[in-house]
MIBAVEX-301152 format. One line per field, with one value per residue: residue number from 0; residue in three letters; x, y, z of N, C-alpha, C in turn. Coordinates in pm, 1 decimal, decimal comma, padded with zeros to 6 digits. Layout:
REM residues N
seq = [NUM / ...]
type = [ALA / ...]
nx = [X / ...]
ny = [Y / ...]
nz = [Z / ...]
cax = [X / ...]
cay = [Y / ...]
caz = [Z / ...]
cx = [X / ...]
cy = [Y / ...]
cz = [Z / ...]
REM end
This chain:
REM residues 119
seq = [0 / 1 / 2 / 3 / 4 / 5 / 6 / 7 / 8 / 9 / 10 / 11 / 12 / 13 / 14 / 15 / 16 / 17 / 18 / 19 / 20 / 21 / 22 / 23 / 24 / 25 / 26 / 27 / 28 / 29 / 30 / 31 / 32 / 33 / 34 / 35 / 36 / 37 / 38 / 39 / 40 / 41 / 42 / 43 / 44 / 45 / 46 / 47 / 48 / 49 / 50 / 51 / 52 / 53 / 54 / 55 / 56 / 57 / 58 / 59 / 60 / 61 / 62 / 63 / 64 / 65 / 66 / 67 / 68 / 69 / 70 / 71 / 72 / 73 / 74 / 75 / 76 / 77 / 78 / 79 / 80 / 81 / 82 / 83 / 84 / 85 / 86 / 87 / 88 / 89 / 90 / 91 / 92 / 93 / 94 / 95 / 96 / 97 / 98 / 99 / 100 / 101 / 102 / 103 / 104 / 105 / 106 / 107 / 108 / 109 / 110 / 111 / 112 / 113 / 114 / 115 / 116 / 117 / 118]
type = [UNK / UNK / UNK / UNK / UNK / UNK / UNK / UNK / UNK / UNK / UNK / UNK / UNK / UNK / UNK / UNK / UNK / UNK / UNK / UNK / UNK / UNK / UNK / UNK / UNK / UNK / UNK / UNK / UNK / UNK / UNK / UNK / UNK / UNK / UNK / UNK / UNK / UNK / UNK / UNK / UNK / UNK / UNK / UNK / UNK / UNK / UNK / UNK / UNK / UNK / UNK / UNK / UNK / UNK / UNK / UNK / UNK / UNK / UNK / UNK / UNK / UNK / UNK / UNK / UNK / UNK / UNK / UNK / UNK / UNK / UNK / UNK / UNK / UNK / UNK / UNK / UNK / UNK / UNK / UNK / UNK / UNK / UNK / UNK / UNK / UNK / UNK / UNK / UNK / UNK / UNK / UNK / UNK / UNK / UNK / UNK / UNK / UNK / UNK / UNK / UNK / UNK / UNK / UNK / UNK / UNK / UNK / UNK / UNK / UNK / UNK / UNK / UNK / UNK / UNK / UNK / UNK / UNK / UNK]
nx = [00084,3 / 00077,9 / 00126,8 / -00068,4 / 00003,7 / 00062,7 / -00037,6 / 00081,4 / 00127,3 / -00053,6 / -00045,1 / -00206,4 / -00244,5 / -00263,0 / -00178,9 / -00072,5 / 00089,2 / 00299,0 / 00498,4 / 00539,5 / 00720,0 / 00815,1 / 00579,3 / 00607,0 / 00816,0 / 00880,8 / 01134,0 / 01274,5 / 01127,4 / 01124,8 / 01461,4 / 01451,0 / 01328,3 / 01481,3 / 01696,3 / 01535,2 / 01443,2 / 01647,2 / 01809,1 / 01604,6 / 01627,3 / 01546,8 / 01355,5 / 01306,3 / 01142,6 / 00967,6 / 00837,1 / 00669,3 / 00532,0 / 00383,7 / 00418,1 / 00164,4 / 00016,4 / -00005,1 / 00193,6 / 00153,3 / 00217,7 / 00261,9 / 00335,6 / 00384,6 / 00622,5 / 00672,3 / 00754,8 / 00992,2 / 00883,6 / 00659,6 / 00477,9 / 00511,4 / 00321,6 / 00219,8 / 00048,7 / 00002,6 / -00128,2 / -00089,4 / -00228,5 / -00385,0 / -00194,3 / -00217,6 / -00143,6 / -00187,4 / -00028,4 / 00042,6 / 00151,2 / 00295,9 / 00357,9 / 00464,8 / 00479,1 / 00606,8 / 00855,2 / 00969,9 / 00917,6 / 00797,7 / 00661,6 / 00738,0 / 00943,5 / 00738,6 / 00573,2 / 00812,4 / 00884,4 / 00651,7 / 00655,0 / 00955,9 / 00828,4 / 00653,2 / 00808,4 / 00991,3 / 00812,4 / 00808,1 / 00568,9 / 00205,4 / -00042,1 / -00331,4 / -00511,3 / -00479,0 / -00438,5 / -00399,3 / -00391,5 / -00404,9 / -00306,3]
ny = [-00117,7 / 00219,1 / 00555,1 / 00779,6 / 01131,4 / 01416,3 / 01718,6 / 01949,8 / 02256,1 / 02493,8 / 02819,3 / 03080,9 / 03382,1 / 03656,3 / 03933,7 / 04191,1 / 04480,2 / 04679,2 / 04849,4 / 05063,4 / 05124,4 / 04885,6 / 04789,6 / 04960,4 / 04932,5 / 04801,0 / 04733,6 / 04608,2 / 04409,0 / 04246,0 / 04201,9 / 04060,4 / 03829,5 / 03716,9 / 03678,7 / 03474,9 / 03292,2 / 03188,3 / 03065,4 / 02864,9 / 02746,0 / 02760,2 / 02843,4 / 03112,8 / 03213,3 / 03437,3 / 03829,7 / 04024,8 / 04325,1 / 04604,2 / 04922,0 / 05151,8 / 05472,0 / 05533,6 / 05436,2 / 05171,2 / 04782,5 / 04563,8 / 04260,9 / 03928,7 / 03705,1 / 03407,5 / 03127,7 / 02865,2 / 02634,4 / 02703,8 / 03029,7 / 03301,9 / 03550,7 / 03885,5 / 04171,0 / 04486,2 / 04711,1 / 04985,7 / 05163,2 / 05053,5 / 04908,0 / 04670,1 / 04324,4 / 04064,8 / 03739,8 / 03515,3 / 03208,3 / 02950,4 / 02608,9 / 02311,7 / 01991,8 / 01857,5 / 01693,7 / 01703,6 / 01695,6 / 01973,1 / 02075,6 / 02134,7 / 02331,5 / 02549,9 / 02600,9 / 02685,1 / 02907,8 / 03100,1 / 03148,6 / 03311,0 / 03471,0 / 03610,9 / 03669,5 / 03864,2 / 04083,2 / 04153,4 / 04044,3 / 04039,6 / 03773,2 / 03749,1 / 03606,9 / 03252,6 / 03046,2 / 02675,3 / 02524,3 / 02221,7 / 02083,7]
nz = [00000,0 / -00078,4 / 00076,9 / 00127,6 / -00015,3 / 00115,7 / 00058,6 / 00224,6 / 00440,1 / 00546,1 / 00706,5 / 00844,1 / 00976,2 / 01187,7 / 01317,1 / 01553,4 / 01594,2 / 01788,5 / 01671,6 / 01491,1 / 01290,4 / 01207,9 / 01056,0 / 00824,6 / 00666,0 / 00436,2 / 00299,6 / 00500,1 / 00582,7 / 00397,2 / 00368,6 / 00623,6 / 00531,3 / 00319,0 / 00481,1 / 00600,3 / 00426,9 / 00290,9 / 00508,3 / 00577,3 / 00334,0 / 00076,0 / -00194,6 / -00378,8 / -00652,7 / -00746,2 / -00703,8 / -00601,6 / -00481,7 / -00297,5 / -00189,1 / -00020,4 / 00040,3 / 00271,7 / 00429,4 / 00419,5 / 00308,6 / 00082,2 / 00030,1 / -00179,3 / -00171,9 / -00444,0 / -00373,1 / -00504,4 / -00335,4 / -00239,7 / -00117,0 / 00062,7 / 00178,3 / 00305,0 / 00474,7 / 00545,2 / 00809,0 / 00904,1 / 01011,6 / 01157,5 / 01345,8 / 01250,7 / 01110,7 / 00825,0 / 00725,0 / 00567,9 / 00570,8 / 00307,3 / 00226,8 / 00044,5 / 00047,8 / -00174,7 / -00288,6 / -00007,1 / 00333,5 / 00414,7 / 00647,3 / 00936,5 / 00898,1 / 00828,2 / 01048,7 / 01196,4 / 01055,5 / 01107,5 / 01364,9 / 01367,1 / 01218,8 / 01396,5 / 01601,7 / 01499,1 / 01438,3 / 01641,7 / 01810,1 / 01928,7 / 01875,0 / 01741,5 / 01542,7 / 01467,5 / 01224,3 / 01154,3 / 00834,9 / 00767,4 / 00435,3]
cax = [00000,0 / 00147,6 / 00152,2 / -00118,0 / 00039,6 / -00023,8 / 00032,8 / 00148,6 / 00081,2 / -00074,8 / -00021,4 / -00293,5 / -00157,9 / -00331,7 / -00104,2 / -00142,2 / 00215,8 / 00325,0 / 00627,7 / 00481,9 / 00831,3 / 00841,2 / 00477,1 / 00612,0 / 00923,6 / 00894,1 / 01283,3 / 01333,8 / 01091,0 / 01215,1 / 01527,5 / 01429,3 / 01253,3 / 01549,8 / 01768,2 / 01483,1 / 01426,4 / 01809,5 / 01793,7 / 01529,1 / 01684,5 / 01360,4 / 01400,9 / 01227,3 / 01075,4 / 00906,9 / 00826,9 / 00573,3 / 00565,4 / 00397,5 / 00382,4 / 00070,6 / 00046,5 / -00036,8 / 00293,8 / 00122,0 / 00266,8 / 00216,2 / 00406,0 / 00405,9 / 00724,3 / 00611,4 / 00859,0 / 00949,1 / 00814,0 / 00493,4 / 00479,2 / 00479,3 / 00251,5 / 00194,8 / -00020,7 / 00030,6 / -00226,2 / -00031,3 / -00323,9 / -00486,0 / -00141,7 / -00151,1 / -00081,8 / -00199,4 / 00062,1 / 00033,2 / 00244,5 / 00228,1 / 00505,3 / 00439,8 / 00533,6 / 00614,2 / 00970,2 / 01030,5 / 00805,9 / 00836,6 / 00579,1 / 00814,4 / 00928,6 / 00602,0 / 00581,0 / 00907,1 / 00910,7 / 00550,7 / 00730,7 / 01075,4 / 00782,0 / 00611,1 / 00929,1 / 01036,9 / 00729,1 / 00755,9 / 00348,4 / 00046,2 / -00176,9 / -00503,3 / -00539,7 / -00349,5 / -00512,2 / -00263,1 / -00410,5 / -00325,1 / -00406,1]
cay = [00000,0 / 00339,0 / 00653,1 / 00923,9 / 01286,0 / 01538,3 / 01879,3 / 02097,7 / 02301,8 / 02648,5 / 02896,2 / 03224,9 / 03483,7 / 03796,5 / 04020,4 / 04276,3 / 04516,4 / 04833,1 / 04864,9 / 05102,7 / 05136,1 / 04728,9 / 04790,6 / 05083,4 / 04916,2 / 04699,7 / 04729,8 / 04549,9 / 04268,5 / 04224,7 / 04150,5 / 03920,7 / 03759,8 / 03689,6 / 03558,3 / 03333,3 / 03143,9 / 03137,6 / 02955,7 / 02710,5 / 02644,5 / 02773,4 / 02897,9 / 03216,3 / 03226,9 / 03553,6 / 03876,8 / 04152,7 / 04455,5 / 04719,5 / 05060,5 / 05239,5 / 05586,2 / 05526,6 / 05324,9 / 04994,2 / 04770,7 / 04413,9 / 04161,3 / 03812,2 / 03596,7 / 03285,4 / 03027,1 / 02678,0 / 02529,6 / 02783,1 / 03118,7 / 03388,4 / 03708,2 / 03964,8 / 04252,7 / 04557,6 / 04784,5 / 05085,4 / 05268,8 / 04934,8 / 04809,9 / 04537,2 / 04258,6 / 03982,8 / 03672,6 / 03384,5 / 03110,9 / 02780,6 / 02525,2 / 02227,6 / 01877,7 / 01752,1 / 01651,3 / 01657,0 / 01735,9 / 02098,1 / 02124,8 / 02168,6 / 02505,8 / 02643,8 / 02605,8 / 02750,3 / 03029,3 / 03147,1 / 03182,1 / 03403,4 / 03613,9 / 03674,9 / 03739,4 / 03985,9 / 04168,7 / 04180,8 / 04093,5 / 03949,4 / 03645,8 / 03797,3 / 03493,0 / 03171,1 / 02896,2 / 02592,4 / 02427,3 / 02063,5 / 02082,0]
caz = [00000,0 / -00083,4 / 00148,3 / 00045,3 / -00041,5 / 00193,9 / -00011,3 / 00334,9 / 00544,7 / 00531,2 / 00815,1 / 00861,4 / 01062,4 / 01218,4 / 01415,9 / 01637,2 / 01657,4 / 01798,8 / 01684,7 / 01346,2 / 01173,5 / 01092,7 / 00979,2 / 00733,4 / 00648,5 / 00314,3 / 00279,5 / 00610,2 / 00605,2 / 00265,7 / 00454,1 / 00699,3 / 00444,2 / 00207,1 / 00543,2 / 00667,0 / 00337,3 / 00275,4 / 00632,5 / 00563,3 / 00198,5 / 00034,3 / -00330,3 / -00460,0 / -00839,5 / -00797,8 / -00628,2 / -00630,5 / -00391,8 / -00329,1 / -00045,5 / -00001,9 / 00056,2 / 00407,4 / 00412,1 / 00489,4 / 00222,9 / 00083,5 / -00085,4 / -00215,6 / -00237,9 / -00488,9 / -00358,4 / -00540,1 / -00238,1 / -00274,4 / -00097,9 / 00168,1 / 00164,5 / 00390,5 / 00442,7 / 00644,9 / 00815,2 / 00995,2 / 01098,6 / 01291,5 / 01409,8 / 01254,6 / 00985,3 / 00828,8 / 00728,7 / 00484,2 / 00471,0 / 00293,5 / 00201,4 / 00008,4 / 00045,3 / -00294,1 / -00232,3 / 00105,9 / 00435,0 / 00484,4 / 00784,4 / 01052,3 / 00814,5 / 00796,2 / 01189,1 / 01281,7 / 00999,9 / 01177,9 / 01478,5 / 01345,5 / 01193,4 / 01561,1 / 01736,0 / 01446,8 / 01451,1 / 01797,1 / 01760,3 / 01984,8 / 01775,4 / 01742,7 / 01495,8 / 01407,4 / 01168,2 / 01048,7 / 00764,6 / 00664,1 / 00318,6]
cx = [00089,0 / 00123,8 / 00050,2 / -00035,0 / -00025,6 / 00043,4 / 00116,7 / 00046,9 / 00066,9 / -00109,9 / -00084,6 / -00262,7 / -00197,7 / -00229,0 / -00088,8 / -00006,8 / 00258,3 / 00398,9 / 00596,3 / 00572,7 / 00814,0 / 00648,7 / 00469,2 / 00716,5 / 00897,6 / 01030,4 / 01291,9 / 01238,8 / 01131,6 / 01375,8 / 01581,8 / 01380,3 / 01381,3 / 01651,7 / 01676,2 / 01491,7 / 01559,6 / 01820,8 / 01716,5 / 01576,1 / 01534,8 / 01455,7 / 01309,7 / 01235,1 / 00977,4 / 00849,1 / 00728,6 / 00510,8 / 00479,8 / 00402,2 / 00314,8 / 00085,9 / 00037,9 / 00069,9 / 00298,1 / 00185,8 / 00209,2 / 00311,6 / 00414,4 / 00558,2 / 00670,0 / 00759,5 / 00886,9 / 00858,6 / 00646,8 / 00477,6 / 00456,8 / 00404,7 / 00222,0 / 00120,5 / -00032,3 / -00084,9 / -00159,9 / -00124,0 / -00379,4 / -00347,3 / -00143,8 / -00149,2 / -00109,9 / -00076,0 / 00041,3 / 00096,2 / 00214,4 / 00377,4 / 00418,9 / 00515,7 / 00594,4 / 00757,8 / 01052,5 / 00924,9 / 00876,0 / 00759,4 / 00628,5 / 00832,5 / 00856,7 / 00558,8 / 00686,8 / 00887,6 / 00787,3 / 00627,8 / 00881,1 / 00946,8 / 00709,1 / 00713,8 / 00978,1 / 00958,4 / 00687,8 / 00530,5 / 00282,4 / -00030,4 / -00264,8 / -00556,1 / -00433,1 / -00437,3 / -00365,4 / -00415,7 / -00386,0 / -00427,8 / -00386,2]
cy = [00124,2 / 00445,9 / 00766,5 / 01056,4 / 01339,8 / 01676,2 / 01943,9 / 02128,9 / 02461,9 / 02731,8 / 03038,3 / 03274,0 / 03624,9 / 03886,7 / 04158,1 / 04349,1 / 04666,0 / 04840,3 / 04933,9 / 05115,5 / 04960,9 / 04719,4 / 04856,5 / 05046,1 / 04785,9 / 04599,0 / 04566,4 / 04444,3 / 04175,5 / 04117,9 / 04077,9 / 03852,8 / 03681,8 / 03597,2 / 03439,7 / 03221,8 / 03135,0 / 03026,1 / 02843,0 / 02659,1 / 02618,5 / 02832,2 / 03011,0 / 03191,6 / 03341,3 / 03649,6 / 03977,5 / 04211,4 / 04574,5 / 04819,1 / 05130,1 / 05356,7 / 05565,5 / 05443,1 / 05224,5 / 04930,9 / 04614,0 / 04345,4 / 03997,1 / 03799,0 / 03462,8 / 03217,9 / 02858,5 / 02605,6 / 02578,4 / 02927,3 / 03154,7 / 03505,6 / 03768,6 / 04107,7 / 04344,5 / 04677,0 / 04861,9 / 05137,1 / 05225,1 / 04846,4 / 04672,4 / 04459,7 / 04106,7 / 03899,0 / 03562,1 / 03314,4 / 02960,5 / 02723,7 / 02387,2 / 02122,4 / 01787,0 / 01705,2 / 01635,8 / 01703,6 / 01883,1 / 02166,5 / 02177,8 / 02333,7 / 02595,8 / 02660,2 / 02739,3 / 02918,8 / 03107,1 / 03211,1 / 03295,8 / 03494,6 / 03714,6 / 03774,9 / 03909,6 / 04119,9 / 04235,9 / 04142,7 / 04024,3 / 03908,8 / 03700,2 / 03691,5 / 03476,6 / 03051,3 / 02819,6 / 02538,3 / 02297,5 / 02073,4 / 01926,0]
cz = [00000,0 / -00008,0 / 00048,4 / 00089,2 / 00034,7 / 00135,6 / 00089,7 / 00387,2 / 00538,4 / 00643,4 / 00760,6 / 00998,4 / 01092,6 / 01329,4 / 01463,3 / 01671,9 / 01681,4 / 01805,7 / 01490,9 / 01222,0 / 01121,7 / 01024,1 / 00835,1 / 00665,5 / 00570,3 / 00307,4 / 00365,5 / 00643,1 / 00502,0 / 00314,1 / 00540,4 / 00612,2 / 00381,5 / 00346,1 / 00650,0 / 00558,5 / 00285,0 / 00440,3 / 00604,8 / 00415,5 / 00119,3 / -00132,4 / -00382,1 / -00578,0 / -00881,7 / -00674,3 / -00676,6 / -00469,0 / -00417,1 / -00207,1 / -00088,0 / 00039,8 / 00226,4 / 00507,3 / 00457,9 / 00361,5 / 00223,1 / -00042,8 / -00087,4 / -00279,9 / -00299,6 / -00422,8 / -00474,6 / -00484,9 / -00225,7 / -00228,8 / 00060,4 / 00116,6 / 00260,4 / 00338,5 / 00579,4 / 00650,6 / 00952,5 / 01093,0 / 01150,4 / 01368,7 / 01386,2 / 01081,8 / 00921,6 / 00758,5 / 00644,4 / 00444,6 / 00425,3 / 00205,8 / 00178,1 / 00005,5 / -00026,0 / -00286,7 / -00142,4 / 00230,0 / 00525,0 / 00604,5 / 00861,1 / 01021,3 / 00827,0 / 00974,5 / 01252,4 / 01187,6 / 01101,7 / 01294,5 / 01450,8 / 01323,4 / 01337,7 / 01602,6 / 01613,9 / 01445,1 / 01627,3 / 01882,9 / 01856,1 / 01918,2 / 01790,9 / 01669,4 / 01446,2 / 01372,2 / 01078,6 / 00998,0 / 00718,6 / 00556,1 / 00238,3]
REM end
């Protein structure tokens, strides 16, 4: 009997941070961004960016493995988070766990919501 495929694991992320410069600061999640998935040995294949006048900002990294996105709301403090990592060649769950967690601590943030998906 063979092992059914489990695609991954998709991580929803509501956060709550008063710390308004990493809310305003594209550059610098940008940043962390590029030395977390150099840490987990993730591969980018595409990016799109943008900053609002209100300098909340939002961007999708597509990854090989599948993506991160984020979405920033200055003027409510806070941020939503989307990550998901797919399983097709190796079991990146654990990843999609721990990255959740670097993004907390960086945001300095309080969970207002946290849904894991097994998809």
């Amino acid at each position: 009997m063979f092992e059914r495929y489990k695609p991954g694991k998709h991580l929803l992320l509501t956060l709550q941070v008063s710390n308004l410069e990493l809310l305003c600061s594209l550059d610098g999640f940008m940043t962390f961004c590029t030395e977390r998935i150099k840490a987990y040995d993730l591969q980018v294949v595409g990016l799109s960016s943008h900053v609002f006048d209100g300098d909340g900002y939002t961007a999708a990294i597509c990854l090989k493995e599948s993506h991160i996105c984020i979405h920033t709301w200055p003027e409510f403090n806070q941020l939503t988070l989307d990550i998901y990592l797919c399983n097709y060649l190796k079991d990146n769950s654990e990843k999609v766990f721990q990255l959740g967690e670097d993004f907390k601590k960086y945001f300095e943030a309080e969970v207002l919501n946290e849904t894991m998906v097994n998809r």
